[in-house]
C-alpha positions as CSV (number, residue, x, y, z in Angstrom):
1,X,-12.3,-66.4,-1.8
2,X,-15.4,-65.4,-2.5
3,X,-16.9,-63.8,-5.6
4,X,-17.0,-60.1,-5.3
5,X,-14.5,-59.8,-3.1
6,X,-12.0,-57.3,-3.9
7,X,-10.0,-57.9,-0.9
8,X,-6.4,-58.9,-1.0
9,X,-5.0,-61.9,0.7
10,X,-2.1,-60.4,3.0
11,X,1.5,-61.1,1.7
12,X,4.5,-62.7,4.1
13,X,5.4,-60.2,6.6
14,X,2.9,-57.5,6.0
15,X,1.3,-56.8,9.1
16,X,-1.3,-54.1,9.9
17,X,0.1,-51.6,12.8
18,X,-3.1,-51.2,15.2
19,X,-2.5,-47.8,16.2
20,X,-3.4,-46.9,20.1
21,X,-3.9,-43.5,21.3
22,X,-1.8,-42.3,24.4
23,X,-3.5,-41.1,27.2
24,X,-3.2,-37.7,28.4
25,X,-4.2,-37.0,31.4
26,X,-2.5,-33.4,31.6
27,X,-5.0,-32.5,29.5
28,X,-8.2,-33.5,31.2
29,X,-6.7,-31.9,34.7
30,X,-6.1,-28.7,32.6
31,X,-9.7,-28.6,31.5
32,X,-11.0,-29.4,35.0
33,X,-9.1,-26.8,36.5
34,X,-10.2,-24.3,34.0
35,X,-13.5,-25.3,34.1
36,X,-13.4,-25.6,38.1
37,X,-12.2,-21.6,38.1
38,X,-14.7,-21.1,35.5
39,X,-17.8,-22.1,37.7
40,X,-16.1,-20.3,41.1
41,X,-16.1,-17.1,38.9
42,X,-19.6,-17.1,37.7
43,X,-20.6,-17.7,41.3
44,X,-19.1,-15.4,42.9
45,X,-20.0,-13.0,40.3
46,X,-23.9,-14.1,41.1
47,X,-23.3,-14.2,44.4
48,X,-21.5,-10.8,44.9
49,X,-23.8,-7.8,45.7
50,X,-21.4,-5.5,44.5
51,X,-22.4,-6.3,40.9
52,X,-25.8,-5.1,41.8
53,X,-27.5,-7.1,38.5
54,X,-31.1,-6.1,39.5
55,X,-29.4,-2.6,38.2
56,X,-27.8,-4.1,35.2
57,X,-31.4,-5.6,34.4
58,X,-33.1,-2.8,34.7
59,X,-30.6,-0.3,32.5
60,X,-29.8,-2.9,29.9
61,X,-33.0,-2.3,27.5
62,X,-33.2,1.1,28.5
63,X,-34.3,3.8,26.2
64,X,-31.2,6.0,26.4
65,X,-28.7,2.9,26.3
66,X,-29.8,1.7,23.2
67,X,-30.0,4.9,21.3
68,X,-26.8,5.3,22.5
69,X,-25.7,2.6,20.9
70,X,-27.6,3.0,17.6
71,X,-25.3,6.5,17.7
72,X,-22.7,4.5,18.4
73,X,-22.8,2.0,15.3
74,X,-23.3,5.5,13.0
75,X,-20.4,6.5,14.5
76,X,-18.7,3.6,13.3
77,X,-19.9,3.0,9.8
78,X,-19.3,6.5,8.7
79,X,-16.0,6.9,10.2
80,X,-15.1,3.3,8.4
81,X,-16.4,4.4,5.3
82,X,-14.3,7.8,5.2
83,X,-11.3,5.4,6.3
84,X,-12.2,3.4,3.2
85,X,-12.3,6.0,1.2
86,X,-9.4,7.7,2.4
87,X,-7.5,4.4,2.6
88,X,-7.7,3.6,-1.2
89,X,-6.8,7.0,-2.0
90,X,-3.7,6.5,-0.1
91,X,-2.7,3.5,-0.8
92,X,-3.0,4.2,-4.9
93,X,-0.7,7.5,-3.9
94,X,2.0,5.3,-2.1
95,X,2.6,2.9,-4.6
96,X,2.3,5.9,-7.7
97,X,6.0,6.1,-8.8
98,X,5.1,10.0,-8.6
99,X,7.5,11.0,-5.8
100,X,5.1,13.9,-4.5
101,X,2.0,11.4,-4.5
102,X,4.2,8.7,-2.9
103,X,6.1,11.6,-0.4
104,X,2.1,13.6,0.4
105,X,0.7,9.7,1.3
106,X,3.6,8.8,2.9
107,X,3.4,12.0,5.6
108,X,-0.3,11.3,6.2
109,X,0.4,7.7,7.2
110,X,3.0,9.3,9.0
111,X,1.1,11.3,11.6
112,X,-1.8,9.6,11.7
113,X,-0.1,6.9,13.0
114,X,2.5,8.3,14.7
115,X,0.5,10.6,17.0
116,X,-2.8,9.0,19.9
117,X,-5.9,9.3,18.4
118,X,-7.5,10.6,21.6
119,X,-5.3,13.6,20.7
120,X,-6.2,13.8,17.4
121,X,-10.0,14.1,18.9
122,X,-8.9,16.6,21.1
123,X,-7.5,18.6,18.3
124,X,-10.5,18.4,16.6
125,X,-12.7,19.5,18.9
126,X,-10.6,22.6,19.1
127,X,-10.6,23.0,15.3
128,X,-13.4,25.8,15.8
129,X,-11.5,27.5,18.0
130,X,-8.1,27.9,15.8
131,X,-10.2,28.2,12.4
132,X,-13.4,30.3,13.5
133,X,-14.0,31.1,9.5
134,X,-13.3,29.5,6.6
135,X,-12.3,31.2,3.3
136,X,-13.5,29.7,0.2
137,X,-12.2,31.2,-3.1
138,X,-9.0,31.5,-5.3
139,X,-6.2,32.0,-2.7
140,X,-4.4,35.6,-2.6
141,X,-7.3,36.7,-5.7
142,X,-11.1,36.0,-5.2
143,X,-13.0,35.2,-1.8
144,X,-16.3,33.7,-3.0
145,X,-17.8,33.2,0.5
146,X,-17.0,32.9,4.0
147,X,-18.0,29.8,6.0
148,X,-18.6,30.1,9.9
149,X,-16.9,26.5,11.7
150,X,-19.2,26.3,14.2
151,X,-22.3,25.9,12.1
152,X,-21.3,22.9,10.1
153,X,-18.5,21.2,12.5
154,X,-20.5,19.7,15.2
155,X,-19.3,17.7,17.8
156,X,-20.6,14.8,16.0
157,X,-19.1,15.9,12.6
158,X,-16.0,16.0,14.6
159,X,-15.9,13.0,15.8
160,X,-16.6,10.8,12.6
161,X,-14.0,13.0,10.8
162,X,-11.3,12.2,13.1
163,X,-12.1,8.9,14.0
164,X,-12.3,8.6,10.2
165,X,-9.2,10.1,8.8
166,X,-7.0,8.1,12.0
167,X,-8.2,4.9,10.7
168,X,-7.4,5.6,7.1
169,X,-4.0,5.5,8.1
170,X,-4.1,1.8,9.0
171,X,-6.5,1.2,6.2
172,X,-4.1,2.5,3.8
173,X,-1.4,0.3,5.1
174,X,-3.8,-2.4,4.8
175,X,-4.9,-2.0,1.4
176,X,-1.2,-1.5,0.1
177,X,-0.4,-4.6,1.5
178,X,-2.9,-6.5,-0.2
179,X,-2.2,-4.9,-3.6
180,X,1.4,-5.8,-3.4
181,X,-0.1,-9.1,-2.7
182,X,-0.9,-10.0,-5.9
183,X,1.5,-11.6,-8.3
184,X,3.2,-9.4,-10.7
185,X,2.2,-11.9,-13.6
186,X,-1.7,-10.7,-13.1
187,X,-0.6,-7.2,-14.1
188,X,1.5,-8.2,-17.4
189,X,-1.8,-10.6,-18.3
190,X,-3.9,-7.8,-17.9
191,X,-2.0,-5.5,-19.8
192,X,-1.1,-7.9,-22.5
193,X,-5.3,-8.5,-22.9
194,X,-5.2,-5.3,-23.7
195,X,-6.8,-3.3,-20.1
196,X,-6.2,0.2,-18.7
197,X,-4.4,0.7,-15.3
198,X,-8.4,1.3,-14.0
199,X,-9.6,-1.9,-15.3
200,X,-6.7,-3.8,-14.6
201,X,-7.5,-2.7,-10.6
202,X,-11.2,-2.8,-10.9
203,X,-11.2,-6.6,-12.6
204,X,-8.2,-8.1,-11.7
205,X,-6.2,-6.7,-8.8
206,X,-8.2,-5.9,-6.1
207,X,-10.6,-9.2,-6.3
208,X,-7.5,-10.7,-5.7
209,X,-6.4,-8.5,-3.1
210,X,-10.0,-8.7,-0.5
211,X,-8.8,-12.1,0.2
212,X,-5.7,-10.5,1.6
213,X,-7.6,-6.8,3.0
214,X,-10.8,-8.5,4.6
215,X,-9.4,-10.4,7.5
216,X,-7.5,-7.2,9.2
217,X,-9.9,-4.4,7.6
218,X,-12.8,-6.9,9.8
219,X,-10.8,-6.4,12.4
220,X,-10.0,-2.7,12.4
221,X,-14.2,-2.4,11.8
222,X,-14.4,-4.3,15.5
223,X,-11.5,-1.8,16.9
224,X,-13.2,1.5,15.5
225,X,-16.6,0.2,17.7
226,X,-14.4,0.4,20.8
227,X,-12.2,2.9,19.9
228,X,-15.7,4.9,19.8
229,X,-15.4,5.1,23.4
230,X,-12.7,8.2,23.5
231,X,-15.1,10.3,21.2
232,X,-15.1,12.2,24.6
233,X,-12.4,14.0,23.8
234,X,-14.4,16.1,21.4
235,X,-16.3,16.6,23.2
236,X,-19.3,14.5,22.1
237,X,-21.2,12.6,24.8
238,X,-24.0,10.6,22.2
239,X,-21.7,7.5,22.2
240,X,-22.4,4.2,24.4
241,X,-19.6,4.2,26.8
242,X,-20.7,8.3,27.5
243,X,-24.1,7.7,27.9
244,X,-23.7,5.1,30.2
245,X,-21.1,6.8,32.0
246,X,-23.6,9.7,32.7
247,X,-26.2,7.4,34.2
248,X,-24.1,5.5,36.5
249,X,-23.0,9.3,37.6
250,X,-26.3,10.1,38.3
251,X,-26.8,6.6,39.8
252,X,-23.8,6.5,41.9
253,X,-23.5,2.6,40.4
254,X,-20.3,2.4,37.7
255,X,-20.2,-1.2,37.7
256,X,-23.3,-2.7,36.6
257,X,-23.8,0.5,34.0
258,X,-20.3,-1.0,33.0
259,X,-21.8,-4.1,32.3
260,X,-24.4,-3.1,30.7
261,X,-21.8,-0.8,27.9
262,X,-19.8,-3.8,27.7
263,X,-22.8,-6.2,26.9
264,X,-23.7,-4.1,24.0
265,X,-20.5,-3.5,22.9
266,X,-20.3,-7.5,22.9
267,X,-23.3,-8.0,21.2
268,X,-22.9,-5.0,18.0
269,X,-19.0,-6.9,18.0
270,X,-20.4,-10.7,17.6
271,X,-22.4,-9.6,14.6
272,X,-19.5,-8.3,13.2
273,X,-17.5,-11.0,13.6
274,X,-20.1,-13.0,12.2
275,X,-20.3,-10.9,9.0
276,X,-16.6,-10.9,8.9
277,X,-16.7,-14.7,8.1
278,X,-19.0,-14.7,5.7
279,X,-16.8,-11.8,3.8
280,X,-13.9,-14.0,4.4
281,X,-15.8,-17.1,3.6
282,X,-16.6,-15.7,0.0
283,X,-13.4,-13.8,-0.9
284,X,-11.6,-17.1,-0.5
285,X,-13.6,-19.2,-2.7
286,X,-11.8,-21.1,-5.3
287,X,-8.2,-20.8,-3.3
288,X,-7.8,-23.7,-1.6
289,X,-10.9,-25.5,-2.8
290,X,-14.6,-25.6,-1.1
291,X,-17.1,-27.8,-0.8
292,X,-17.2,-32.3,-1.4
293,X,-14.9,-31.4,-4.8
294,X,-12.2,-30.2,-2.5
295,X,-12.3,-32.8,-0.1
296,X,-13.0,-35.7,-2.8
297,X,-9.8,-34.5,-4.4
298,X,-7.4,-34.4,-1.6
299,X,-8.8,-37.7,-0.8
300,X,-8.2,-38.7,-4.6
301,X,-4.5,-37.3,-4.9
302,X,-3.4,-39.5,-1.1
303,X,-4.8,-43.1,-2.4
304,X,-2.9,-44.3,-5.3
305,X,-4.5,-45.0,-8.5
306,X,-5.2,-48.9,-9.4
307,X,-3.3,-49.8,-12.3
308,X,-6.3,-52.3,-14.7
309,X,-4.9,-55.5,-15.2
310,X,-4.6,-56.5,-19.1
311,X,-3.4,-60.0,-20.5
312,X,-0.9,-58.6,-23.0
313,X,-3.3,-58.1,-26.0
């Protein structure tokens, strides 16, 4: 043998297997059929004059659509960051062993969920209408002021703080499930180091917890964009889907201003998906390993360890 080699010479009866991959044809007629219907779709959809995209083209960079949709992305930041809000506050309340927090949480999650949130925007909007004035004071002694609804509940005011407080609900839910993530042994370390119930959360549980919160709380972000769409039921017409709606109205042409909403909406979503992954990508560092290390070590722990060979000394 020559020097330097570390190879082996094969014992009596050990022979290599020569693995042979099995052909699949049901796969590659799946994916030529789907990629047949594919190209028949996009040209027909070229093709077909009722799309009218010399419409599409000219609308898709207009003025009004795109301010629409910078309305539309304020819409949902603010409403997401009330539901944040909102959501912690209510998930703290459900799992306080104080019956009335627990009990005051539990009915908010209640009907928020229980009950359409294009009626909840409906009921909103006709918030001025049932509450024209607003006392503020010590109730049944002092009235400091009175406050008129109309002036500070605006239609866009309305919309963010239903949209807001009906996500919160779900956000809640979210949040406590994350929380209860989290082993019960973090909690006694914490306590036993010596940290308040605030610190304990701040440092140790909910760090732990995003891992568990980001994935659906990404999600729910891409749902609030679309479920933007209903803020109609305020009513406030500022929002993508309304503005666009209102031009194809004027246009007589609903489906390429269709297009158009739903090409915006696709593009403000693919961002968002895109900073969903990074979120996810960092909140799950150091759980199952990143990087060469990770890989090195699961390659490490499936080859066995060579034993040196001594002569007994």
């Amino acid at each position: 043998m020559p020097r330097g080699d570390s190879r082996q010479p094969a014992a009596p009866g050990d022979e290599r297997i020569h693995a042979v991959r099995l052909p699949r044809p049901g796969r590659w007629v799946a994916a030529a059929v789907i990629i047949g219907l594919l190209a028949l779709f996009l040209y027909s959809a070229a093709t077909n004059s009722a799309y009218q995209w010399s419409t599409y083209l000219q609308y898709l960079l207009d003025r009004r659509i795109s301010q629409a949709a910078l309305i539309t992305i304020q819409l949902t930041v603010i409403a997401m960051a009330i539901a944040l809000v909102v959501g912690v506050a209510s998930a703290v309340m459900r799992l306080s062993d104080n019956p009335v927090l627990s009990g005051v949480a539990w009915l908010y999650i209640w009907i928020f969920r229980g009950t359409p949130v294009y009626v909840q925007l409906v009921f909103w909007g006709l918030l001025t209408s049932i509450y024209q004035q607003v006392d503020v004071g010590i109730p049944f002694v002092v009235q400091f002021t009175q406050l008129d609804t109309e002036s500070w509940l605006t239609p866009f005011s309305a919309a963010v703080i239903g949209l807001g407080l009906n996500q919160g609900a779900y956000t809640a839910e979210i949040i406590r499930a994350g929380v209860s993530s989290v082993d019960d042994g973090q909690r006694e370390a914490s306590v036993a180091l010596g940290m308040s119930w605030a610190q304990t959360t701040r440092r140790v549980i909910f760090p732990q917890a995003m891992r568990v919160i980001i994935p659906p709380f990404g999600n729910e972000f891409i749902g609030m964009l679309k479920t933007t769409s209903l803020v109609i039921a305020v009513p406030f017409t500022g929002d993508l889907y309304t503005q666009s709606q209102q031009i194809a109205a004027v246009l007589y042409r609903p489906i390429p201003l269709l297009l158009v909403a739903s090409t915006w909406y696709l593009a403000i979503t693919t961002l968002l998906m895109i900073g969903q992954h990074y979120l996810e990508k960092r909140f799950s560092r150091g759980v199952a390993g990143t990087g060469a290390q990770a890989r090195n070590g699961s390659t490490a722990a499936e080859e066995p360890a060579e034993l040196p060979i001594t002569d007994g000394r």
